[in-house]
Backbone as JSON, one array per atom type, in Angstrom:
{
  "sequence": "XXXXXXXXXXXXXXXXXXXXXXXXXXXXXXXXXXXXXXXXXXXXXXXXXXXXXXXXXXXXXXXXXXXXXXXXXXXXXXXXXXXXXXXXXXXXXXXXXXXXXXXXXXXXXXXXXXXXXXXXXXXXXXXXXXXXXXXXXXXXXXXXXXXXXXXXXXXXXXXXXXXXXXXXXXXXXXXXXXXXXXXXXXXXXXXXXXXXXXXXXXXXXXXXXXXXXXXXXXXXXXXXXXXXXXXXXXXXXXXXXXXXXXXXX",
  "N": [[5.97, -17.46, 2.23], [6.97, -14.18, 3.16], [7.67, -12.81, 6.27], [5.09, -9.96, 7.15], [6.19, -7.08, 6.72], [7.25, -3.43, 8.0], [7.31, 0.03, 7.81], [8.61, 2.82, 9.65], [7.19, 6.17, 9.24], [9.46, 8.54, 7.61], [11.65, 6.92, 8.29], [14.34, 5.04, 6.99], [13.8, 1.96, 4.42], [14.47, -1.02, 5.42], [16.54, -3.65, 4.38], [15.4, -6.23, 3.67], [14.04, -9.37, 3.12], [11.21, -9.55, 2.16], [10.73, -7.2, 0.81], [10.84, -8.39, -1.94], [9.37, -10.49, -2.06], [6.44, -12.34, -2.52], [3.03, -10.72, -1.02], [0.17, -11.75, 0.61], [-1.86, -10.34, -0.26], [-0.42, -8.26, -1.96], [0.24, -10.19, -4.47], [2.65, -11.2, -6.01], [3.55, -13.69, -7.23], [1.02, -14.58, -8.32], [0.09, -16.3, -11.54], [-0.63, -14.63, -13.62], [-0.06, -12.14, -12.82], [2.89, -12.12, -12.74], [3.05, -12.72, -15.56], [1.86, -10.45, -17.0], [3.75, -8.39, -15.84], [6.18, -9.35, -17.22], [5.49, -9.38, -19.68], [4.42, -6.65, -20.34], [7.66, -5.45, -19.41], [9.52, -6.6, -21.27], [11.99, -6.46, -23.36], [13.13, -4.31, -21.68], [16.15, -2.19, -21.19], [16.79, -1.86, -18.01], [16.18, -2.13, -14.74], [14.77, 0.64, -13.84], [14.0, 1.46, -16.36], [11.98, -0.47, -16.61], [10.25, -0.47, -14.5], [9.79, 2.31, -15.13], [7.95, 1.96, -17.36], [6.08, -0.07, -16.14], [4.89, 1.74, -14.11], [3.47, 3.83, -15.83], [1.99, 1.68, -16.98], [0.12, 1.01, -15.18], [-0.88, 3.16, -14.29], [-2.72, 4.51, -16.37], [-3.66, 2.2, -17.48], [-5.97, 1.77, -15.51], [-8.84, 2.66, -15.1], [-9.36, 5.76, -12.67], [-11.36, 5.08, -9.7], [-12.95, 5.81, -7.39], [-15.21, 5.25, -6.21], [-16.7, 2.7, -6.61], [-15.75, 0.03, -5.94], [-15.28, -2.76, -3.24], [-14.91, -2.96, 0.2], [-13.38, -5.12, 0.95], [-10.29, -7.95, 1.63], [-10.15, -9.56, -0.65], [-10.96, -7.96, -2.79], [-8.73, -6.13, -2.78], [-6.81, -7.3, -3.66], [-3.91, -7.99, -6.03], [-3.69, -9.34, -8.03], [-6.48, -9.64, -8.53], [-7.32, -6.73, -8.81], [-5.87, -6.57, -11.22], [-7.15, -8.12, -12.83], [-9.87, -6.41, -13.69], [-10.68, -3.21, -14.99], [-10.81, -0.71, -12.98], [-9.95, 1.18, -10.84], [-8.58, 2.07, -7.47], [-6.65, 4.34, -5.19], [-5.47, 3.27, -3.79], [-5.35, 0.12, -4.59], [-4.16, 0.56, -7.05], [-2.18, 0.98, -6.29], [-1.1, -1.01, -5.12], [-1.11, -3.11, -7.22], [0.93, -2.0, -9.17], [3.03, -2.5, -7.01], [3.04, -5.09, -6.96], [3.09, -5.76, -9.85], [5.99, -4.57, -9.8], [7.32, -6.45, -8.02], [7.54, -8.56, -9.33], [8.39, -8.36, -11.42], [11.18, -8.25, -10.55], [11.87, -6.15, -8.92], [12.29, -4.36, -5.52], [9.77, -3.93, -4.03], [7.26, -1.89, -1.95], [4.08, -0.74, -0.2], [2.84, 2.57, 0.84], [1.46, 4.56, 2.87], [-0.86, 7.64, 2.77], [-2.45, 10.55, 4.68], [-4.28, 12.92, 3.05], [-5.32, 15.8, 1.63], [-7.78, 16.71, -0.48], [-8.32, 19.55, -2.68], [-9.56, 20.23, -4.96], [-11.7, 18.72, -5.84], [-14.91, 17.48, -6.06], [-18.45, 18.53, -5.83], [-20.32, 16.19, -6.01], [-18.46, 14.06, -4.78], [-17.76, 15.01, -2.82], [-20.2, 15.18, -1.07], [-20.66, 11.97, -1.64], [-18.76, 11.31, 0.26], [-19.54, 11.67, 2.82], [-19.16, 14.74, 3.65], [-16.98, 14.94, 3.17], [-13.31, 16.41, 2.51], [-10.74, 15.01, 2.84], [-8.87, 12.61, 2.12], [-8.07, 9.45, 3.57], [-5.78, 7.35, 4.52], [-4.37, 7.45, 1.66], [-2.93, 5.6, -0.9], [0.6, 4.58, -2.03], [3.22, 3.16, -4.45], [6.5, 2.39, -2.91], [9.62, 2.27, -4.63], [12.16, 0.09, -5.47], [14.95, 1.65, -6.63], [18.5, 0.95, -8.34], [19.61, 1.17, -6.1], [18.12, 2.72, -4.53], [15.38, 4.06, -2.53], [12.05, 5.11, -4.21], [8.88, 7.08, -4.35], [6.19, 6.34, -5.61], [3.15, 6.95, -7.4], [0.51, 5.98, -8.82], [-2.5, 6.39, -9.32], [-3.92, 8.59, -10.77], [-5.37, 8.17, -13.71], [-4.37, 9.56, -17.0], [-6.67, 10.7, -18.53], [-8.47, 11.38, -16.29], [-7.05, 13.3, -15.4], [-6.83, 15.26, -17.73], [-9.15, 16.42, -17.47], [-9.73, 17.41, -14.96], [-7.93, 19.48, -15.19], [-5.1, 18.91, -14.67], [-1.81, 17.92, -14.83], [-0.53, 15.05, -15.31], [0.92, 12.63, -13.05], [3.85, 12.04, -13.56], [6.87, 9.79, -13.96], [10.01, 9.19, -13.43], [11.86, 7.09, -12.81], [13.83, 7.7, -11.04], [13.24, 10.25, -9.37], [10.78, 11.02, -6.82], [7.48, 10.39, -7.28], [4.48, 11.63, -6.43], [1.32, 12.17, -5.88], [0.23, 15.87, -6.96], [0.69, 19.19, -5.4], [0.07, 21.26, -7.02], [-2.46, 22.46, -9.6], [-2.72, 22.37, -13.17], [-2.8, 24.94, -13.46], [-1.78, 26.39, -11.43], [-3.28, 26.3, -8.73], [-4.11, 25.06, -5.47], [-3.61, 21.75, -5.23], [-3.48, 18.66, -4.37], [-2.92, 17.82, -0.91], [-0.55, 17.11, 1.01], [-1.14, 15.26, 4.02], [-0.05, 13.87, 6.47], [1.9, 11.13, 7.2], [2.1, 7.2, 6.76], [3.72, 5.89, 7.16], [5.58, 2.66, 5.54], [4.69, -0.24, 4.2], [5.27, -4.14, 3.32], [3.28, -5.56, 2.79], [-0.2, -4.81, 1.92], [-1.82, -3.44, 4.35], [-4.25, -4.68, 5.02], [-6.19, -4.68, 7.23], [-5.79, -2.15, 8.93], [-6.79, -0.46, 6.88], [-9.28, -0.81, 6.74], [-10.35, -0.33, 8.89], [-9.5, 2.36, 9.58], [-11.18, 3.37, 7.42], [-13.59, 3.0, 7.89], [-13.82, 4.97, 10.19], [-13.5, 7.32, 9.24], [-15.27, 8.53, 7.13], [-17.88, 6.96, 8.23], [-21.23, 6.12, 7.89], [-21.41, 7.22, 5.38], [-22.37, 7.14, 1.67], [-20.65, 6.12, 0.33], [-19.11, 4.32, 2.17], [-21.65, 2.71, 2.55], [-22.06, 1.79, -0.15], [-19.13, 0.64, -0.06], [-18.86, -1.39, 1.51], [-21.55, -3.02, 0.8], [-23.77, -5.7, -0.54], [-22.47, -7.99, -3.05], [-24.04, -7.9, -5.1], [-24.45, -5.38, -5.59], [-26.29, -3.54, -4.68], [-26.22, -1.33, -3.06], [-24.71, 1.06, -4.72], [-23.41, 3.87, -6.45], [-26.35, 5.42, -8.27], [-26.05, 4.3, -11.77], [-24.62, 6.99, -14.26], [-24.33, 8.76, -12.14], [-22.06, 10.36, -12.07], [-19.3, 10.94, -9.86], [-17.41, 12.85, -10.23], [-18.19, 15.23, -11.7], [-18.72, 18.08, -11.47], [-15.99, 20.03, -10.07], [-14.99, 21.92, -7.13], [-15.11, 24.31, -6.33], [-14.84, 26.54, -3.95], [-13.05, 25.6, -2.0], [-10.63, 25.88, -3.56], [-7.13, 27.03, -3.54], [-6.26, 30.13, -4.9]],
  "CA": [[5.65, -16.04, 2.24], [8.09, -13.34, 4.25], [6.79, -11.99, 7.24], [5.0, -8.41, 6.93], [7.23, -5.69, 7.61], [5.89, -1.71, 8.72], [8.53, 1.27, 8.17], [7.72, 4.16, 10.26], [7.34, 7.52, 8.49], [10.9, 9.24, 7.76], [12.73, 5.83, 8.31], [14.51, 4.44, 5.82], [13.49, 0.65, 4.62], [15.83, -1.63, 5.36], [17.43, -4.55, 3.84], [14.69, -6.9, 3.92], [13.4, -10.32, 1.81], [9.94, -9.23, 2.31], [10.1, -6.29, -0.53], [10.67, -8.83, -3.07], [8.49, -12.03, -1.68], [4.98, -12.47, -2.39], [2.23, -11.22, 0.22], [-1.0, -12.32, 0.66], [-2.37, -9.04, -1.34], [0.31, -8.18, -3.02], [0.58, -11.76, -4.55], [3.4, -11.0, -7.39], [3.74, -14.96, -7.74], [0.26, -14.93, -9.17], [0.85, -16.32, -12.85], [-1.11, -13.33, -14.49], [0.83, -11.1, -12.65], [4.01, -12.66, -13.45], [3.01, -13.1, -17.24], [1.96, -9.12, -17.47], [4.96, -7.97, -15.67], [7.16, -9.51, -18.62], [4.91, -8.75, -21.3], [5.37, -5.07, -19.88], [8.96, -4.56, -19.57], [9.97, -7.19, -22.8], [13.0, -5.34, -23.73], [13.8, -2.82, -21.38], [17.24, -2.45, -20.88], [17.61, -2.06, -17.45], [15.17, -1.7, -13.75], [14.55, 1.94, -14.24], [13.01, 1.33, -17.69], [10.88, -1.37, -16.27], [9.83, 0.81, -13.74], [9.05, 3.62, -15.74], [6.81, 1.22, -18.05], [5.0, -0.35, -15.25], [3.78, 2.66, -13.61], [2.53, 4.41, -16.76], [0.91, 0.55, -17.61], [-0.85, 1.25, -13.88], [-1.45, 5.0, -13.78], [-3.3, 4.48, -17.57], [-4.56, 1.12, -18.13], [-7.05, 1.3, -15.11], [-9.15, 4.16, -14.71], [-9.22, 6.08, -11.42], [-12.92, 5.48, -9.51], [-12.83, 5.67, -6.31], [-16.28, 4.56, -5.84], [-16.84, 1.04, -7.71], [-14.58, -0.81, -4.58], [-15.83, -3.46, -2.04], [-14.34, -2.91, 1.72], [-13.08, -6.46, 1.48], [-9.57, -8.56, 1.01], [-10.09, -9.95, -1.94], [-10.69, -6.62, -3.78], [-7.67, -5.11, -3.01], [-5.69, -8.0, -3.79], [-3.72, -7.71, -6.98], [-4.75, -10.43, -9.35], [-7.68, -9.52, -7.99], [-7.04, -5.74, -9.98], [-4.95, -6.81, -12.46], [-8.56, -8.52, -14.18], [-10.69, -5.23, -13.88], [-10.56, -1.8, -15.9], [-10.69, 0.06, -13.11], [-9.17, 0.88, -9.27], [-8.41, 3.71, -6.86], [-5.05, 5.03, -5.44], [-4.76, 1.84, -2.89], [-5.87, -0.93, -5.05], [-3.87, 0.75, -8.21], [-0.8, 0.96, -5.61], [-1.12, -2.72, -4.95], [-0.76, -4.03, -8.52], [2.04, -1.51, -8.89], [4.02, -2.65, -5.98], [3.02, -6.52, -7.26], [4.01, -6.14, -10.97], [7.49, -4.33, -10.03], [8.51, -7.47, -7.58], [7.36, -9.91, -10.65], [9.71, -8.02, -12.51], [12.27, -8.44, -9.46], [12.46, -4.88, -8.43], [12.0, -4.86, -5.01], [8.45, -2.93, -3.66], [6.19, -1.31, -0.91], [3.32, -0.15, 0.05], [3.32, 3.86, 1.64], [-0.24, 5.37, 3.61], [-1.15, 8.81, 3.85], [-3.46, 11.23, 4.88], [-4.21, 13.63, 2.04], [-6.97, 16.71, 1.28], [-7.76, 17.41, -2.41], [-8.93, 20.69, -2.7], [-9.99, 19.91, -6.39], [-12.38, 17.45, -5.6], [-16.25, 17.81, -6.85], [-19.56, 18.37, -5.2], [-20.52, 14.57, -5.74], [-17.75, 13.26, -4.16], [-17.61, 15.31, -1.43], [-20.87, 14.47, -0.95], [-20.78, 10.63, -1.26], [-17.66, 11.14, 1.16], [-20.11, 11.8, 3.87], [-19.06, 16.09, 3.33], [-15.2, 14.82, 3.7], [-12.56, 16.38, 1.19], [-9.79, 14.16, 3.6], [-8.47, 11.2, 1.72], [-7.25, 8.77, 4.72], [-4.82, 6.12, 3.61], [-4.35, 7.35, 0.24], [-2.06, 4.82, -1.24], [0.62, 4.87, -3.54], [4.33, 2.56, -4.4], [7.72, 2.58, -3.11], [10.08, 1.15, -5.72], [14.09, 0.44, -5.14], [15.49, 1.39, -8.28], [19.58, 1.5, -8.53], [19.79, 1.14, -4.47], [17.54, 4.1, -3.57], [13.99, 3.87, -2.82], [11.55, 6.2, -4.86], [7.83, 6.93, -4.54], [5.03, 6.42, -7.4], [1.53, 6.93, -7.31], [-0.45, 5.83, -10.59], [-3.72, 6.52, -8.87], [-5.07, 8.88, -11.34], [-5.13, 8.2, -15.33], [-4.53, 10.68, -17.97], [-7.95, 10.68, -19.13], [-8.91, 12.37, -15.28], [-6.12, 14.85, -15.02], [-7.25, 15.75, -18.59], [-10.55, 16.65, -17.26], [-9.71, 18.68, -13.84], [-6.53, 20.07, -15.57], [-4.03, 18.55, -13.92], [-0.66, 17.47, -14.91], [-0.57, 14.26, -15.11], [1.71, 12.4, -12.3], [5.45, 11.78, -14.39], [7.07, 9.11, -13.3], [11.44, 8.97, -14.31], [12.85, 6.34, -11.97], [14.91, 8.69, -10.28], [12.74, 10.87, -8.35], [9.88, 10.75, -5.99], [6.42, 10.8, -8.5], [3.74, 11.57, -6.06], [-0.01, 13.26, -6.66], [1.04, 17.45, -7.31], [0.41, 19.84, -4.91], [-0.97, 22.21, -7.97], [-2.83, 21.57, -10.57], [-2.32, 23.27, -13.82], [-3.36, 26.8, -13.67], [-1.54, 27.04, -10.32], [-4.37, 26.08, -8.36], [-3.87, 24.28, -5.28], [-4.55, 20.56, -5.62], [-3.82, 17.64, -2.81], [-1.64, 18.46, -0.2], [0.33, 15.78, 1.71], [-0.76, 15.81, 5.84], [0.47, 12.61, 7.33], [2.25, 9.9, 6.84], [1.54, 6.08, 8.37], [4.91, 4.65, 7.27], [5.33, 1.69, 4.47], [4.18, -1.77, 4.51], [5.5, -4.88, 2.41], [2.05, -6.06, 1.61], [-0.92, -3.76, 2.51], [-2.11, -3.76, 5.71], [-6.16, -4.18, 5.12], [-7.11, -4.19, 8.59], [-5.57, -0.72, 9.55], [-7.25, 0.24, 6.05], [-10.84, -1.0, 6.53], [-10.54, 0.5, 10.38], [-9.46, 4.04, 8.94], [-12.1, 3.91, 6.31], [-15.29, 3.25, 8.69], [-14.34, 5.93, 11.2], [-13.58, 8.39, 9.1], [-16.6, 7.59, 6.6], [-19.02, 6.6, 8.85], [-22.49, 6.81, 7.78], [-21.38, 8.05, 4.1], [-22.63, 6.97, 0.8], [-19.33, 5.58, 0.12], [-19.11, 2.73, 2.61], [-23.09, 2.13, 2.07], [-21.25, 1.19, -1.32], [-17.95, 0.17, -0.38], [-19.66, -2.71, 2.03], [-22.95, -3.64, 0.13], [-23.37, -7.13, -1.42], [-22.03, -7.62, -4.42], [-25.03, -7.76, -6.08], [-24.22, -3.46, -5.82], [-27.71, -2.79, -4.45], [-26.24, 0.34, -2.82], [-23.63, 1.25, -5.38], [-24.31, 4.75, -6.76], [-27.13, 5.01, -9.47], [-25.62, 4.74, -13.11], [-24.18, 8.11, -14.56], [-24.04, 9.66, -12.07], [-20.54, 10.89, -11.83], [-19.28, 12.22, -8.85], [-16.41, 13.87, -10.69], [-18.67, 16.19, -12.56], [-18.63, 19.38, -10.7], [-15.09, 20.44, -9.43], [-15.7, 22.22, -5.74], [-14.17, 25.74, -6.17], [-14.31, 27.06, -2.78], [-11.73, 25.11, -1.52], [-9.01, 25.59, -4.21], [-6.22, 28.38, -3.36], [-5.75, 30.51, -6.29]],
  "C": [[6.37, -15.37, 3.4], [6.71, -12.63, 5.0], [6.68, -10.61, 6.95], [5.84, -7.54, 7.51], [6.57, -4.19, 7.54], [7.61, -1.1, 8.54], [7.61, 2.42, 8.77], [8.43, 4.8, 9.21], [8.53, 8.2, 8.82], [11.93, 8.3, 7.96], [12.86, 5.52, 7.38], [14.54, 2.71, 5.72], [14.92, 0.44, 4.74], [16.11, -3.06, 4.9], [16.24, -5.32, 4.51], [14.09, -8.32, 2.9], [12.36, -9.98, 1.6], [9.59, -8.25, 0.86], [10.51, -7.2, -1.97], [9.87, -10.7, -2.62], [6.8, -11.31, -1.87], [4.23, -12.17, -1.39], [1.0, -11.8, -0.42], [-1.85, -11.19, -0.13], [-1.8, -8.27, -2.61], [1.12, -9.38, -3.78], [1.13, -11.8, -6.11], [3.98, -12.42, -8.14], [2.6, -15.39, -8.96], [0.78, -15.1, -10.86], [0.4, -15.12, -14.19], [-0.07, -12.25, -14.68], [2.24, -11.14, -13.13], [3.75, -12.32, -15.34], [2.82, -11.56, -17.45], [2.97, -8.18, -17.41], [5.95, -8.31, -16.9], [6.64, -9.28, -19.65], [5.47, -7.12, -20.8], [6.67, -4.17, -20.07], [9.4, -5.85, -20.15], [11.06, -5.94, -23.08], [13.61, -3.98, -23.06], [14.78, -3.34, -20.75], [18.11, -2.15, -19.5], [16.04, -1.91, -15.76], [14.78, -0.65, -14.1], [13.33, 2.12, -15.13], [12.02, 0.41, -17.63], [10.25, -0.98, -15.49], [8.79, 1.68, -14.28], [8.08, 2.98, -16.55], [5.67, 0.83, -17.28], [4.26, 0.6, -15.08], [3.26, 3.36, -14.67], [1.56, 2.97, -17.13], [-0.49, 1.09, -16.85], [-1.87, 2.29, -13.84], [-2.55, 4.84, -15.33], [-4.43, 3.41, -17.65], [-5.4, 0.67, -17.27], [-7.07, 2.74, -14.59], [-9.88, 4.1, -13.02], [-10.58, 5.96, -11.2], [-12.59, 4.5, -8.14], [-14.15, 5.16, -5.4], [-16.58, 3.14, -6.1], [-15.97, -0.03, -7.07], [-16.04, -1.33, -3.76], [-14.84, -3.39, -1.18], [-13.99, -4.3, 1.77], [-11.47, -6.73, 1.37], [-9.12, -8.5, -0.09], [-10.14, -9.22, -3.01], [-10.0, -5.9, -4.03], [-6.74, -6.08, -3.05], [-5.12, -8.01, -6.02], [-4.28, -8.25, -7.83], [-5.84, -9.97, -9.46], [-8.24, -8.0, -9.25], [-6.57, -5.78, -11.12], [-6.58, -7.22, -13.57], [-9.42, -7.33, -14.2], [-9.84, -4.43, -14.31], [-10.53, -0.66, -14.64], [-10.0, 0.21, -11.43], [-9.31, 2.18, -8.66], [-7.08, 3.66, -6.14], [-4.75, 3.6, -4.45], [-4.54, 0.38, -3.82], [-4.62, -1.0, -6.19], [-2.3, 0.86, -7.19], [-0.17, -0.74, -5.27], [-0.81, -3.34, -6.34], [0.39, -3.38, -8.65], [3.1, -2.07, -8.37], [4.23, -4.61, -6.29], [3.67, -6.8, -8.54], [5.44, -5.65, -10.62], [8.04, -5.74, -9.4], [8.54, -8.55, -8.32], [8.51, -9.78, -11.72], [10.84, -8.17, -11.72], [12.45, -7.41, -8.87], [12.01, -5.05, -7.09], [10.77, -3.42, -4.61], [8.35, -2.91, -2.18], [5.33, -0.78, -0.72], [3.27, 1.19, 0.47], [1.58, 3.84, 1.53], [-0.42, 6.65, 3.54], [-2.3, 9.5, 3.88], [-3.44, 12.6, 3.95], [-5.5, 14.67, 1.69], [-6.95, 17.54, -0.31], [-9.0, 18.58, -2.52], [-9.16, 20.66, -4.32], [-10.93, 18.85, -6.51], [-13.95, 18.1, -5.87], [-17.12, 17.63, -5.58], [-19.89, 16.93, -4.73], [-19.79, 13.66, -5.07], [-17.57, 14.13, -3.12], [-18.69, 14.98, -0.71], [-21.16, 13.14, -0.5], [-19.53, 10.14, -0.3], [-18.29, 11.44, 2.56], [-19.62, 13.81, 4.2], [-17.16, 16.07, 3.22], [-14.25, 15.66, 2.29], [-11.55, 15.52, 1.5], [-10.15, 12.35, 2.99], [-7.85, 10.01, 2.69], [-6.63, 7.84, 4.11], [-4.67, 6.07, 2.26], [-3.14, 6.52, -0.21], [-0.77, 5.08, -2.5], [2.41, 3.84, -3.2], [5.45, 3.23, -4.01], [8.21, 1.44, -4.09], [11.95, 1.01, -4.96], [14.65, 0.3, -6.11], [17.31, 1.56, -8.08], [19.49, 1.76, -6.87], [19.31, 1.98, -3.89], [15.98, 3.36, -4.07], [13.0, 5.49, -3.36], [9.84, 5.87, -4.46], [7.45, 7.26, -5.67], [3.51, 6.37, -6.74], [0.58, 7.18, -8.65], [-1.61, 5.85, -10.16], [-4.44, 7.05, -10.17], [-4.47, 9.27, -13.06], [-5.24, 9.83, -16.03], [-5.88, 11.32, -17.99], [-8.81, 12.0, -18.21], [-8.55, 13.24, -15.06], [-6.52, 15.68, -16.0], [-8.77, 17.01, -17.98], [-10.89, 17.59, -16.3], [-8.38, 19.62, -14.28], [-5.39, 20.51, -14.97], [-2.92, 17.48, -14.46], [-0.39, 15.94, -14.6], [0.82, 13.68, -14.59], [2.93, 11.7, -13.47], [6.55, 11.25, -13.73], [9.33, 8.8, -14.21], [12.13, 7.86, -14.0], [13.31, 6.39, -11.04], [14.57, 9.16, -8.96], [11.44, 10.4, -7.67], [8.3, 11.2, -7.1], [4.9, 10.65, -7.52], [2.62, 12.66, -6.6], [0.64, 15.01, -6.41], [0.36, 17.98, -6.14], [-0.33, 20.93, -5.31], [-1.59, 21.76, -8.8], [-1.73, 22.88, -11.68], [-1.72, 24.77, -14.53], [-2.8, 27.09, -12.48], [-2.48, 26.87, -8.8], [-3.98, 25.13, -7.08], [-4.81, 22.87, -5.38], [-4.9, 19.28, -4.68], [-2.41, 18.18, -2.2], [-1.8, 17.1, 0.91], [-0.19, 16.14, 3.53], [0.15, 14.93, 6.8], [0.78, 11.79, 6.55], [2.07, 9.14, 7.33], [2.81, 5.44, 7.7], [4.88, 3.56, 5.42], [5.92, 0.11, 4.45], [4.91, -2.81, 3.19], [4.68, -5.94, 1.98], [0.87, -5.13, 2.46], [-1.49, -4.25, 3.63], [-3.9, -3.03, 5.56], [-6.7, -3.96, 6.57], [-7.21, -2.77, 9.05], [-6.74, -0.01, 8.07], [-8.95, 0.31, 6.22], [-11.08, -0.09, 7.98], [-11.04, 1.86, 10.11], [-10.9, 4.37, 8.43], [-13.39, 3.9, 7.54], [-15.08, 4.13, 9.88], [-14.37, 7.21, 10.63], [-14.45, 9.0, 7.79], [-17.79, 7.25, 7.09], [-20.9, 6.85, 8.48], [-22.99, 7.27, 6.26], [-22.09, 7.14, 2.96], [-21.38, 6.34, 0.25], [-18.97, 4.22, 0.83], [-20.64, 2.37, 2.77], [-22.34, 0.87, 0.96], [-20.44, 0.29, -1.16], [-18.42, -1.25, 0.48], [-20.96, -3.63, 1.72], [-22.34, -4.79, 0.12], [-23.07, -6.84, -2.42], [-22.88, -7.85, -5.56], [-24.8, -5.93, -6.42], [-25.33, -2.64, -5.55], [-27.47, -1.0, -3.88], [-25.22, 0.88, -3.53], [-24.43, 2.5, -6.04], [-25.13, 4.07, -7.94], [-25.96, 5.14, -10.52], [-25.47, 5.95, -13.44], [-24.36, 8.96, -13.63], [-22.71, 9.55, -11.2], [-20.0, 11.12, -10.55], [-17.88, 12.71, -9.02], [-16.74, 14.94, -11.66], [-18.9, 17.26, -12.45], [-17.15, 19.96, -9.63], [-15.55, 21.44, -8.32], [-14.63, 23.38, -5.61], [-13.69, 26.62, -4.98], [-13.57, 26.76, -1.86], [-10.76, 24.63, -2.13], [-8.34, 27.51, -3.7], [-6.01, 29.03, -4.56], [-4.1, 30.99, -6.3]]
}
């Protein structure tokens, strides 16, 4: 396994074995991962098109829930996602960044600090009053000798639902969450960057999360046992009330 590597924010990666070696989270040797990656891109005729398959597999075939996470390792390790239905923008950045290097492309991790002004009562709520996403996660890829960002965080199904444009991913360009939604509306807006990692860096992540969290209904959750004793109750949503007074018209 290649030693972890860290790009600071605005540097460009560099020439490294690390974005195509196995980490310890992003573990693209696993034989699942391996075996879905080629079921996946079967026939596409070139990186790009394997690419562009993956991240719609990602951004689709596990729905966004940002609650239903344990604060551990082992939960944000790919395999680990790859067997569940469902993830959130770190977890769903991690299989991402694991099926492209299965496919050979080479990956990364990217961090940032993000405020979604489209975000619901309930989850601002079980965010301890936060709308501030800290370490929102999402892939670099290196397609054709340039590196591109992706972020398959949030499925059709959800953009459907706050009416938002679902993230469109070409190869080419940079495919991060929108700054509007549909109607013009603003939606997450980019504050910080922490750079990008060549397998995720849980410690800085679990740090982040309990200071800026503290106390919330969210790491009650995200640290319980896994029996889920403090996991919200059943139905209730906390994407069921969009939070109007902090969208820009």
């Amino acid at each position: 396994m290649a030693e972890a590597v860290h790009t600071a924010p605005d540097e460009p990666l560099p020439d490294h074995p690390a974005w195509l070696a196995p980490g310890l989270l992003i573990d693209s040797d696993h034989p699942d991962i391996r075996a879905r990656a080629a079921a996946v891109t079967a026939g596409a005729a070139d990186d790009r098109e394997k690419a562009v398959r993956l991240f719609n597999h990602v951004r689709d075939g596990w729905r966004y829930d940002p609650f239903n996470f344990r604060l551990t390792p082992g939960h944000h390790k790919a395999s680990t996602v790859l067997a569940a239905d469902h993830g959130y923008c770190i977890t769903k950045a991690v299989l991402l960044s694991a099926l492209a290097r299965a496919a050979g492309i080479p990956s990364a991790v990217g961090l940032a600090d993000v405020t979604n002004h489209l975000t619901s009562e309930k989850l601002t709520r079980q965010m301890g009053g936060s709308t501030l996403f800290v370490d929102h996660g999402f892939s670099l890829l290196k397609i054709d000798g340039r590196w591109v960002k992706a972020a398959p965080a949030f499925n059709i199904e959800l953009c459907e639902r706050f009416g938002v444009t679902p993230t469109e991913f070409d190869g080419r360009s940079d495919a991060i969450l929108q700054e509007f939604d549909a109607r013009g509306r603003r939606h997450m807006e980019y504050l910080r960057h922490h750079g990008a990692w060549s397998d995720l860096p849980f410690d800085k992540v679990e740090r982040d999360f309990r200071a800026a969290y503290a106390g919330s209904d969210l790491m009650r959750a995200a640290t319980a046992p896994d029996d889920g004793a403090a996991a919200a109750a059943a139905g209730d949503d906390p994407f069921a009330t969009p939070v109007r007074g902090s969208q820009t018209s």
